[in-house]
MDAnalysis code that builds the backbone (N, CA, C; Angstrom):
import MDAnalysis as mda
import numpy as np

u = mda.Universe.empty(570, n_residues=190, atom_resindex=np.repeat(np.arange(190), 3), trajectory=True)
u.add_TopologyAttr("name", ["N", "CA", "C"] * 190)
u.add_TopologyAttr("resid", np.arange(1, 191))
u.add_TopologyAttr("resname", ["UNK", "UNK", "UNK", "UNK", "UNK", "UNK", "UNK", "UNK", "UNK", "UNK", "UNK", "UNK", "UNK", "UNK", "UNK", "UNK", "UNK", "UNK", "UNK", "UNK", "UNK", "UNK", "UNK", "UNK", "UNK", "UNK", "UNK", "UNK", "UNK", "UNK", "UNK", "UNK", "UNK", "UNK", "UNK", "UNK", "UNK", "UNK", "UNK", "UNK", "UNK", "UNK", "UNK", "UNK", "UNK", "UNK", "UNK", "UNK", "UNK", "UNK", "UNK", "UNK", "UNK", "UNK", "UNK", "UNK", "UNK", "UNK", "UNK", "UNK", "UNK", "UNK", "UNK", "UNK", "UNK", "UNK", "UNK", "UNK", "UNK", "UNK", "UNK", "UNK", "UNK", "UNK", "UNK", "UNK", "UNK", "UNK", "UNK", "UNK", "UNK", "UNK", "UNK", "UNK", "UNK", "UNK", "UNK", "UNK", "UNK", "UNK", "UNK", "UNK", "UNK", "UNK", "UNK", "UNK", "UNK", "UNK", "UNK", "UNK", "UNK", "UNK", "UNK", "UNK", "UNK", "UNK", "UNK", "UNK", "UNK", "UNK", "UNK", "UNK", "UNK", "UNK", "UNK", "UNK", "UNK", "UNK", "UNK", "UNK", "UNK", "UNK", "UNK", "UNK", "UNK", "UNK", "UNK", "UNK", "UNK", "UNK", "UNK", "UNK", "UNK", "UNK", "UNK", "UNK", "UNK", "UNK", "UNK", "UNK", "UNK", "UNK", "UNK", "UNK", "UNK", "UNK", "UNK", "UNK", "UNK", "UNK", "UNK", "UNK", "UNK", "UNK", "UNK", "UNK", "UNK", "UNK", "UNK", "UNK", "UNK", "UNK", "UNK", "UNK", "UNK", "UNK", "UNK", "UNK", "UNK", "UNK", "UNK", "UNK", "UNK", "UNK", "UNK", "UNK", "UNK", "UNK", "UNK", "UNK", "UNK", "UNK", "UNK", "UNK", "UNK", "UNK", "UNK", "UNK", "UNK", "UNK"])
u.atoms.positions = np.array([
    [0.847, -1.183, 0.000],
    [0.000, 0.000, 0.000],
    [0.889, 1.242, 0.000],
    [1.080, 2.330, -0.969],
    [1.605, 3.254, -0.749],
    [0.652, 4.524, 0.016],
    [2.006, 4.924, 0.848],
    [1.472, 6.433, 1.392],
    [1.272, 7.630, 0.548],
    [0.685, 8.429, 1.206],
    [0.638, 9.829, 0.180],
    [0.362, 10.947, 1.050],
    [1.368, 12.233, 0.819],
    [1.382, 12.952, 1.757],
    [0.069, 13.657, 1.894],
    [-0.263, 13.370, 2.995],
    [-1.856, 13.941, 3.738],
    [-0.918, 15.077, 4.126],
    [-2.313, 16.252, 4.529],
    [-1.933, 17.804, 5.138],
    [-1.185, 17.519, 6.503],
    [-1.617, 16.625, 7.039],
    [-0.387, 16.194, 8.571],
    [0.860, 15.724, 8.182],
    [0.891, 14.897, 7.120],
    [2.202, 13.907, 6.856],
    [3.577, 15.080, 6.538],
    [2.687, 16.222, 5.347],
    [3.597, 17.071, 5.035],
    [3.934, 18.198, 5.963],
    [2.880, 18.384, 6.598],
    [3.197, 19.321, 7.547],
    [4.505, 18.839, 8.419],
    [4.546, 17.802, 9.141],
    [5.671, 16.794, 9.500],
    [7.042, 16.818, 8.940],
    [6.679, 16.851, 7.637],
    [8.246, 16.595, 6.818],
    [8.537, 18.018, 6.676],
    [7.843, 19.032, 6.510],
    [8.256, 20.394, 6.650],
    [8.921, 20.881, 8.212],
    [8.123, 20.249, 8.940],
    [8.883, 20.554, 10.342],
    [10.616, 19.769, 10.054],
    [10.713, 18.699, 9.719],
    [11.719, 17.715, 9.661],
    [12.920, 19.239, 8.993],
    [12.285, 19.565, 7.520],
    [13.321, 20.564, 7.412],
    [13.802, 21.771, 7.781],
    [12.680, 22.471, 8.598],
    [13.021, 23.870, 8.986],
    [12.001, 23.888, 10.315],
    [12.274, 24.618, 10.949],
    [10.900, 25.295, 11.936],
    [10.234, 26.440, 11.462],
    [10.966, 27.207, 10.494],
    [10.179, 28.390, 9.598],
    [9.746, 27.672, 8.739],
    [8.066, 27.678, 8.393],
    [7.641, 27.258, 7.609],
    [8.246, 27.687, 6.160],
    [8.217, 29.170, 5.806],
    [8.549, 29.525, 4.658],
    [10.247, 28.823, 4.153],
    [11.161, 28.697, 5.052],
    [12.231, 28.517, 4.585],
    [12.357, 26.686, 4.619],
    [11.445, 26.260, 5.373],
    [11.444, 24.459, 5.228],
    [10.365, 24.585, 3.873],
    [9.776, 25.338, 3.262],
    [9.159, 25.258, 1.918],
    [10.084, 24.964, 0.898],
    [10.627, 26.487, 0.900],
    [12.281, 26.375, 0.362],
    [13.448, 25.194, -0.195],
    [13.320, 24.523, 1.384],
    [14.356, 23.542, 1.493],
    [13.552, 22.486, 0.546],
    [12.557, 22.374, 1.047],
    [11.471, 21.254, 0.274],
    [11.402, 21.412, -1.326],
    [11.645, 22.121, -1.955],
    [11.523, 23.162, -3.014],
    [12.938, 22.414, -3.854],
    [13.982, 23.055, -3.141],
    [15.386, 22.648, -3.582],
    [15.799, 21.096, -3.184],
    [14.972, 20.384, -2.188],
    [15.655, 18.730, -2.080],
    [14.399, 18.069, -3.099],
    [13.276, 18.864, -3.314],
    [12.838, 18.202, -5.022],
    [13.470, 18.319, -6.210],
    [13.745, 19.621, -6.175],
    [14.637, 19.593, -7.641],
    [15.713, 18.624, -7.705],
    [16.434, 18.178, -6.773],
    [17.881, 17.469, -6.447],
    [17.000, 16.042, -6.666],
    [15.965, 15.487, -5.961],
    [15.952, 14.469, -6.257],
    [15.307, 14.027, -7.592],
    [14.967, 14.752, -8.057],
    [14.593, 14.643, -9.781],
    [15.479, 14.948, -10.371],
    [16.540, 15.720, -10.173],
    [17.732, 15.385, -10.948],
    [18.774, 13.669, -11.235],
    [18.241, 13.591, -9.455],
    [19.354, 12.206, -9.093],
    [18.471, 10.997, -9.932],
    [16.597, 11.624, -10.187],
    [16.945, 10.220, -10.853],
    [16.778, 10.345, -13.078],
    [17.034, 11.676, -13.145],
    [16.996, 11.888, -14.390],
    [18.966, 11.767, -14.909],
    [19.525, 11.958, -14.377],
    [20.979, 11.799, -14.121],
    [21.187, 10.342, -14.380],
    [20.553, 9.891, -13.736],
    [20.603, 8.173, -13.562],
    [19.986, 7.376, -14.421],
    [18.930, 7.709, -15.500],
    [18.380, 7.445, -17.066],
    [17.057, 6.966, -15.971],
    [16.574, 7.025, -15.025],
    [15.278, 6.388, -14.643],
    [14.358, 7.034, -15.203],
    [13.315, 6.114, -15.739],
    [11.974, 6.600, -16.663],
    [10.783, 7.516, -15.037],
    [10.336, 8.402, -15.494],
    [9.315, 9.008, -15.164],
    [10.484, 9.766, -13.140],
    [11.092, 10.296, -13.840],
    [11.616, 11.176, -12.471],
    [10.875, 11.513, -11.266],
    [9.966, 12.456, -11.908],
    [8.955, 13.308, -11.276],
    [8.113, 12.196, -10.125],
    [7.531, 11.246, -10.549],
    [6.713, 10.003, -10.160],
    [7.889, 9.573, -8.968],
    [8.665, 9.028, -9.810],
    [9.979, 8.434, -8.217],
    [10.130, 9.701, -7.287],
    [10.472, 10.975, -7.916],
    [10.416, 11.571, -6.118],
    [9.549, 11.515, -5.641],
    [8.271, 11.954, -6.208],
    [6.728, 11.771, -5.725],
    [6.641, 10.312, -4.648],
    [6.907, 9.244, -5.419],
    [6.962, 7.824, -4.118],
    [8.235, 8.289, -2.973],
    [9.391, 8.659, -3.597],
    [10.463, 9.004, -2.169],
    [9.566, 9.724, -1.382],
    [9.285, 11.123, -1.632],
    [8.531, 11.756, -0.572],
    [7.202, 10.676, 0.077],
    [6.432, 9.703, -0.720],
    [4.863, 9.651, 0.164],
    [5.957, 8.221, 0.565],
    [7.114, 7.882, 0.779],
    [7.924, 6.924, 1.849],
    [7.638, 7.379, 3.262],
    [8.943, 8.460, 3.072],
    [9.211, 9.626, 4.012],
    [7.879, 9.651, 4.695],
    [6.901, 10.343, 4.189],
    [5.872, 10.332, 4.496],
    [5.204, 9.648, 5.382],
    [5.308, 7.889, 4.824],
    [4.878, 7.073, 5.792],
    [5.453, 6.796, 6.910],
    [7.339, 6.861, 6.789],
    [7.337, 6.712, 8.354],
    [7.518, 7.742, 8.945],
    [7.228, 9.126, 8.579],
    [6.886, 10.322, 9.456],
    [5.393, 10.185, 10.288],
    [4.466, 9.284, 9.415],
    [3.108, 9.063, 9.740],
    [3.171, 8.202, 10.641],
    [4.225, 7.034, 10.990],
    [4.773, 6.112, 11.771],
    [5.188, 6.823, 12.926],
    [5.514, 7.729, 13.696],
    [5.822, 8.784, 14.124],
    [7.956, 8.421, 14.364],
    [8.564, 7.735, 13.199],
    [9.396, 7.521, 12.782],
    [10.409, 8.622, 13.241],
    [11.384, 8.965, 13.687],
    [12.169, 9.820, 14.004],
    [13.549, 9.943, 13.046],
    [13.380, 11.478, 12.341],
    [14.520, 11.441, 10.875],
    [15.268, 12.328, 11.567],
    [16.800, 12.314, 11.633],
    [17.358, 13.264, 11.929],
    [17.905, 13.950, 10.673],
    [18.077, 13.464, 9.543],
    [18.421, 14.374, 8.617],
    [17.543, 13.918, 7.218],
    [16.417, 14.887, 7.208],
    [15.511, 14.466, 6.173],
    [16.276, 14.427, 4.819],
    [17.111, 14.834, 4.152],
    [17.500, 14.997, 3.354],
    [18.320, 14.079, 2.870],
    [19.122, 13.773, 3.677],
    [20.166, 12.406, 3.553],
    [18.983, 10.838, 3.594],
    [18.489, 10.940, 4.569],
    [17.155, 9.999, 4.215],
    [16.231, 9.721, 2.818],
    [15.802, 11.250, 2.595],
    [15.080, 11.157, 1.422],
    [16.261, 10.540, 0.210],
    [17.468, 11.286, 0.275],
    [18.642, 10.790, -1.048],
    [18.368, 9.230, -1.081],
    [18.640, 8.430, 0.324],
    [18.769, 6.910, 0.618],
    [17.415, 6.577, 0.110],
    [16.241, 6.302, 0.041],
    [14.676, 6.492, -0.156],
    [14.849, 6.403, -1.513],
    [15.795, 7.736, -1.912],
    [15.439, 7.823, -3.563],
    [16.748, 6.850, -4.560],
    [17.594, 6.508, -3.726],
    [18.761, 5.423, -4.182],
    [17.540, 3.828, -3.688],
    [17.337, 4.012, -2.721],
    [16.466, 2.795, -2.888],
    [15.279, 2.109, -4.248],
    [14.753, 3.573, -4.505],
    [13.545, 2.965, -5.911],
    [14.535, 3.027, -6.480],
    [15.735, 3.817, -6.907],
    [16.135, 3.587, -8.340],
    [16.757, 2.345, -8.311],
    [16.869, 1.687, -7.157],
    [17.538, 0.369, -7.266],
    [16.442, -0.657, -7.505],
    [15.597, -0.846, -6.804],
    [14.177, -1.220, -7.074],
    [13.791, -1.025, -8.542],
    [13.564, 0.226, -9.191],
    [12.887, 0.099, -10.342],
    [14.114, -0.720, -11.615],
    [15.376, -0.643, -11.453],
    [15.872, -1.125, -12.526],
    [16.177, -2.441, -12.175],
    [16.388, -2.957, -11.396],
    [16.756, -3.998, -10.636],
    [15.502, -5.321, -10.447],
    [14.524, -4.954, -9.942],
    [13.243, -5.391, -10.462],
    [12.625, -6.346, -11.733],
    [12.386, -7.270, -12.119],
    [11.942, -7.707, -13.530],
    [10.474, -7.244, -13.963],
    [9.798, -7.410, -13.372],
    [8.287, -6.725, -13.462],
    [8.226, -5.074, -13.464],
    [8.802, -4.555, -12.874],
    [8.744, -2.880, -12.817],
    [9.412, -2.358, -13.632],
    [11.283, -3.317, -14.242],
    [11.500, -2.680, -15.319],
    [10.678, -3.144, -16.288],
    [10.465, -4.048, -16.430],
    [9.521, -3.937, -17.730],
    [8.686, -3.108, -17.837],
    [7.948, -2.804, -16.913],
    [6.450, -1.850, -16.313],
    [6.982, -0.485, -17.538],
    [8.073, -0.322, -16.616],
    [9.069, 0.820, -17.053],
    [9.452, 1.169, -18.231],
    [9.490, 0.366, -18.647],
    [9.992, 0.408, -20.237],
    [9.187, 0.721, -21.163],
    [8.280, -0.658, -21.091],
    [7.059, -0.534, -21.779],
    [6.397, 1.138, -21.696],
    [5.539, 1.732, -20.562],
    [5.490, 2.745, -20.479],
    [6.452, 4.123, -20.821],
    [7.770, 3.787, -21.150],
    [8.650, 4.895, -21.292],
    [8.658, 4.793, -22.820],
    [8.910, 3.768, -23.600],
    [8.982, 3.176, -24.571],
    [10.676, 3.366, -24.842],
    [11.430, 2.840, -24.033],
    [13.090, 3.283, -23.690],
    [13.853, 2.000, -23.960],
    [15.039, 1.646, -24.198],
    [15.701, 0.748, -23.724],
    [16.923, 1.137, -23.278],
    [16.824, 0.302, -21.898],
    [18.035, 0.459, -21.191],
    [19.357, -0.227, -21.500],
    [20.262, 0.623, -21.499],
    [21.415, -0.644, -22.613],
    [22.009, -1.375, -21.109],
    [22.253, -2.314, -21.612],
    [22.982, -3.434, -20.559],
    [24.447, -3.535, -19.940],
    [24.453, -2.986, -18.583],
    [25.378, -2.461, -18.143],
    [26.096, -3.506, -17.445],
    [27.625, -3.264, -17.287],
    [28.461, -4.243, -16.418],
    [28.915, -3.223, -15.130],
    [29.487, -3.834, -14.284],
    [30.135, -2.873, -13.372],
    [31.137, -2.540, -14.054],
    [32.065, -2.979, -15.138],
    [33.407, -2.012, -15.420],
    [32.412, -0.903, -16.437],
    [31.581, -1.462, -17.557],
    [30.563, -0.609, -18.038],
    [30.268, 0.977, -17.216],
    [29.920, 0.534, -15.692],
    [29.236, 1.581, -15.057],
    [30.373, 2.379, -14.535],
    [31.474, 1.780, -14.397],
    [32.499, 2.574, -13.532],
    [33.025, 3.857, -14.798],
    [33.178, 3.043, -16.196],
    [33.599, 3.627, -17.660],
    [33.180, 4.827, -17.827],
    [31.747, 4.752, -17.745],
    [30.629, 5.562, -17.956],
    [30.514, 6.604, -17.070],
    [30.453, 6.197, -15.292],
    [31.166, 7.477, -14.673],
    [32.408, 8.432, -14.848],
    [33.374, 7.317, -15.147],
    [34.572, 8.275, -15.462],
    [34.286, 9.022, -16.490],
    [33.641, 8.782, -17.354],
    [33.693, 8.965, -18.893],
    [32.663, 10.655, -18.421],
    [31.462, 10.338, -17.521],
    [30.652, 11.455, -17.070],
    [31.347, 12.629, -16.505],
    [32.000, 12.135, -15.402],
    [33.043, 12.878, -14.645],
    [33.607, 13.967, -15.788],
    [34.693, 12.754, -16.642],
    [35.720, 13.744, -17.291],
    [34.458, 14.697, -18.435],
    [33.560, 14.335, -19.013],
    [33.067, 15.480, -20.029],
    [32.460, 16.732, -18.826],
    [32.364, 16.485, -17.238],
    [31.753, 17.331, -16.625],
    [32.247, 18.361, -16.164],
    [34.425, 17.924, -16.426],
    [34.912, 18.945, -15.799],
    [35.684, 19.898, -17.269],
    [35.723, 18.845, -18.245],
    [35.837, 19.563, -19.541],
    [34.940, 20.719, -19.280],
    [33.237, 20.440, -19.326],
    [32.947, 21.658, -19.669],
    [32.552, 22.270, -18.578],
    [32.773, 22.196, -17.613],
    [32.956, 23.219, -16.054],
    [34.346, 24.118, -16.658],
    [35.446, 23.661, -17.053],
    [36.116, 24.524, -18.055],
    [35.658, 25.764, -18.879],
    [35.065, 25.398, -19.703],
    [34.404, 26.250, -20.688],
    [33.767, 27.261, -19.893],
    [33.532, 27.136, -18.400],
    [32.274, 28.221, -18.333],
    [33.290, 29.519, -17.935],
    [32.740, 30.789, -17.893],
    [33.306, 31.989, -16.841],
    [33.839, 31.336, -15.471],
    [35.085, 31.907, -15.096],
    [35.396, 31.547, -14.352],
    [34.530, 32.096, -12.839],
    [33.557, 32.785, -12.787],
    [32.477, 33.335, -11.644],
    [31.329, 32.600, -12.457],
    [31.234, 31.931, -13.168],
    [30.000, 30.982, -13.236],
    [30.874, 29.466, -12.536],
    [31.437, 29.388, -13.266],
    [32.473, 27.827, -12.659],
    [31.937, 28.218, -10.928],
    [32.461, 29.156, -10.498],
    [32.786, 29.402, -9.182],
    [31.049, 29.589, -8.644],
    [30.336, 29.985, -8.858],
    [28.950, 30.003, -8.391],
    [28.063, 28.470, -8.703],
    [28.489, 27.803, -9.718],
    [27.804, 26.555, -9.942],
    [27.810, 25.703, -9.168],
    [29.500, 25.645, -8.752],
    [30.300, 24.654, -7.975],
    [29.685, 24.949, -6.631],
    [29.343, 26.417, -5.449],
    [28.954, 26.536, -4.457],
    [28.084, 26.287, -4.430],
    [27.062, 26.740, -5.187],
    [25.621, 26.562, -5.439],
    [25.208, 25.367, -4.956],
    [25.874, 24.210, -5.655],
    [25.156, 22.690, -5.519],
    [26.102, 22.338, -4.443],
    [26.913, 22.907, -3.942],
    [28.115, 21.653, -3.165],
    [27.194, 20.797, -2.440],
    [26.104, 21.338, -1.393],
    [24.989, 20.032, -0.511],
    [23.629, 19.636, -1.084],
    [23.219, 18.920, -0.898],
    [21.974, 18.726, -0.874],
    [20.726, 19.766, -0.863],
    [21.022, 20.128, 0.767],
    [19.815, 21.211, 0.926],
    [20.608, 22.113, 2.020],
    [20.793, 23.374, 1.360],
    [21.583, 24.676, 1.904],
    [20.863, 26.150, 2.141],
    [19.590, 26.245, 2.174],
    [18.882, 27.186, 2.237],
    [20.087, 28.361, 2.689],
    [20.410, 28.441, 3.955],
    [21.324, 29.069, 4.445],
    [22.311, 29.373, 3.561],
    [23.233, 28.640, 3.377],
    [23.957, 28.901, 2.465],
    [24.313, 29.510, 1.561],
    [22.878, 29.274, 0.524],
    [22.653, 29.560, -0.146],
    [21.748, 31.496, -0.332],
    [21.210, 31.405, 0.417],
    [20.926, 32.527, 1.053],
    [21.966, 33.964, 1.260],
    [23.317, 33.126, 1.787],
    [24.272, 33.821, 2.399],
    [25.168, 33.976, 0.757],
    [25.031, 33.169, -0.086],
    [25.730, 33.670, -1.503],
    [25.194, 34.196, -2.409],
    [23.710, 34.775, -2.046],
    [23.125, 35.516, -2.520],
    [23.436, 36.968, -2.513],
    [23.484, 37.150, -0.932],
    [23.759, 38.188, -0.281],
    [25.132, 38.675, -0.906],
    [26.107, 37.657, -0.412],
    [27.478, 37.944, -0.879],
    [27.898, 38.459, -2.895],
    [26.799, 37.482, -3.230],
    [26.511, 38.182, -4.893],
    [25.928, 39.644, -4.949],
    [24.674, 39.966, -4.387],
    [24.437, 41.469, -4.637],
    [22.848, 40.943, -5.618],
    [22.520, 39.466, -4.920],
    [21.466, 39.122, -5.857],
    [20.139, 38.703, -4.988],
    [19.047, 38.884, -5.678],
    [17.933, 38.267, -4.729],
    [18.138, 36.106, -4.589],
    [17.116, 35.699, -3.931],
    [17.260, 34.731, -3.779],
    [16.945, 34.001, -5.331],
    [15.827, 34.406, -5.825],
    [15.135, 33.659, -6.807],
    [16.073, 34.407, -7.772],
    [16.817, 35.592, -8.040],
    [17.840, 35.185, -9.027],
    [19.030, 34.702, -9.364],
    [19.616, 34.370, -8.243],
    [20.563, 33.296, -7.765],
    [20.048, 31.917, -8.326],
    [18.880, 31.555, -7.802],
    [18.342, 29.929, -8.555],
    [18.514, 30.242, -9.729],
    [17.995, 31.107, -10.286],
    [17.575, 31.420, -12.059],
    [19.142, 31.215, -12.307],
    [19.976, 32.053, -12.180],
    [21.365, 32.293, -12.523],
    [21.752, 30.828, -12.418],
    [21.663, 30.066, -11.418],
    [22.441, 28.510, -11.151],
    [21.445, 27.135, -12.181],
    [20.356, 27.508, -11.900],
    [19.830, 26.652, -12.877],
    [19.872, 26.431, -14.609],
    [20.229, 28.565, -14.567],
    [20.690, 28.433, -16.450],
    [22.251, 27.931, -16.643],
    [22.970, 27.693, -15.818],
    [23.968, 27.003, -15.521],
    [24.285, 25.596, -15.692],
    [23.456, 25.074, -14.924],
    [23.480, 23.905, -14.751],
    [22.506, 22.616, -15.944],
    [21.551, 24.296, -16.715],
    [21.232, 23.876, -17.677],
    [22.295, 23.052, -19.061],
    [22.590, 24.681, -19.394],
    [24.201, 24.785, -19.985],
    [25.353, 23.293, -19.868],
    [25.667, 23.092, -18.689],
    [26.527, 22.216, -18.331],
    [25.404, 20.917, -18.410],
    [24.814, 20.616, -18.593],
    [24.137, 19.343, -18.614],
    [24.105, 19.125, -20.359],
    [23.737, 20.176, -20.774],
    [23.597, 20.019, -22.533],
    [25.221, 19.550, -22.585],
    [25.948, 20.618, -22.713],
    [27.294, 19.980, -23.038],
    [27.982, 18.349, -22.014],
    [27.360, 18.075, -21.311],
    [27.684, 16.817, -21.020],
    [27.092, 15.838, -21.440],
    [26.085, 16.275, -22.336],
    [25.515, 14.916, -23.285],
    [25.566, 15.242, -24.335],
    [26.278, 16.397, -24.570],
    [27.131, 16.301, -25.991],
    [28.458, 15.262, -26.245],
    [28.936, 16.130, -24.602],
    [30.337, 15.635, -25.146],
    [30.475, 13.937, -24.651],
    [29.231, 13.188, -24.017],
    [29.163, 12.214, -23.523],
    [28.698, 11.055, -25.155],
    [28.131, 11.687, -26.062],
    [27.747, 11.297, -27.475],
    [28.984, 11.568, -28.161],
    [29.841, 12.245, -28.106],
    [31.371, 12.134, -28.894],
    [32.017, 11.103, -28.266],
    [32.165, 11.109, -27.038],
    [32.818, 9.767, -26.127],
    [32.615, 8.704, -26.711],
    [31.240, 8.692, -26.644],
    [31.076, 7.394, -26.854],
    [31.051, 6.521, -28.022],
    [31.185, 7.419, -29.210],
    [31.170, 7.592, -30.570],
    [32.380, 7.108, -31.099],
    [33.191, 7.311, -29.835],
    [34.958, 7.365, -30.748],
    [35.359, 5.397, -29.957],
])
């Protein structure tokens, strides 16, 4: 039976990240985007849907009256759990597939290790390419998980509001994602 965050469950997981409501919104805000990255990064079909189940997890054993000391590192583990689950699985990848209409190419562990390195190196190639104060804001930007604070405080230190700091890091990280599946299609080409 899956959970689903009821107005108590979330209220709960918002306490888990902040005691200010507005800034545990925030946090909630930025550890979604991260975990739809971690599983679009990772080729899993339907992203959006897997954080959606990580969170109504969370959810359930917050509803459990479950005790998280670091929601965030939890939710990451939660969301490494389905993606292990959904590919790993014989019935769900198929589920998966079928519905994505995708195929997953067939990986080895030296395959997967290749493929990281291979990710790695096109990621710092084009972390290269950028301005060296974009390099330098991309890199702070993401260093944790969930940095409200932080992040907040390199706003300040920029001379920028909050929401154009995201804008600024996300057309960034846009940028650097195109050229890493560019240069990840030349890699692999040669």
């Amino acid at each position: 039976m899956k959970a689903s965050l009821t107005a108590d469950t979330f209220d709960k997981l918002l306490a888990c990240l902040d005691a200010d409501r507005e800034v545990a919104a925030e946090k909630y805000e930025d550890l979604r985007r991260v975990l739809i990255r971690f599983f679009e990064w990772r080729g899993a079909p339907f992203p959006e849907e897997h954080t959606d189940d990580a969170f109504n997890r969370v959810a359930r054993k917050l509803g459990e009256a479950t005790e998280i000391r670091n929601i965030g590192g939890y939710c990451y583990e939660v969301a490494r759990l389905i993606l292990h689950e959904t590919f790993k699985s014989p019935e769900r990848r198929h589920d998966s597939l079928d519905a994505a209409k995708v195929d997953l190419p067939v990986s080895t562990p030296e395959g997967d290790a290749e493929e990281k390195e291979m990710r790695l190196s096109c990621l710092d190639d084009c972390l290269a390419t950028l301005p060296a104060d974009g390099r330098d804001l991309i890199i702070e930007y993401y260093r944790e998980v969930v940095q409200v604070d932080h992040r907040r405080a390199l706003a300040t230190r920029l001379g920028l509001r909050r929401e154009a700091l995201a804008n600024r890091a996300q057309r960034l990280r846009d940028k650097l994602e195109q050229c890493v599946r560019h240069c990840l299609k030349r890699k692999s080409a040669i």
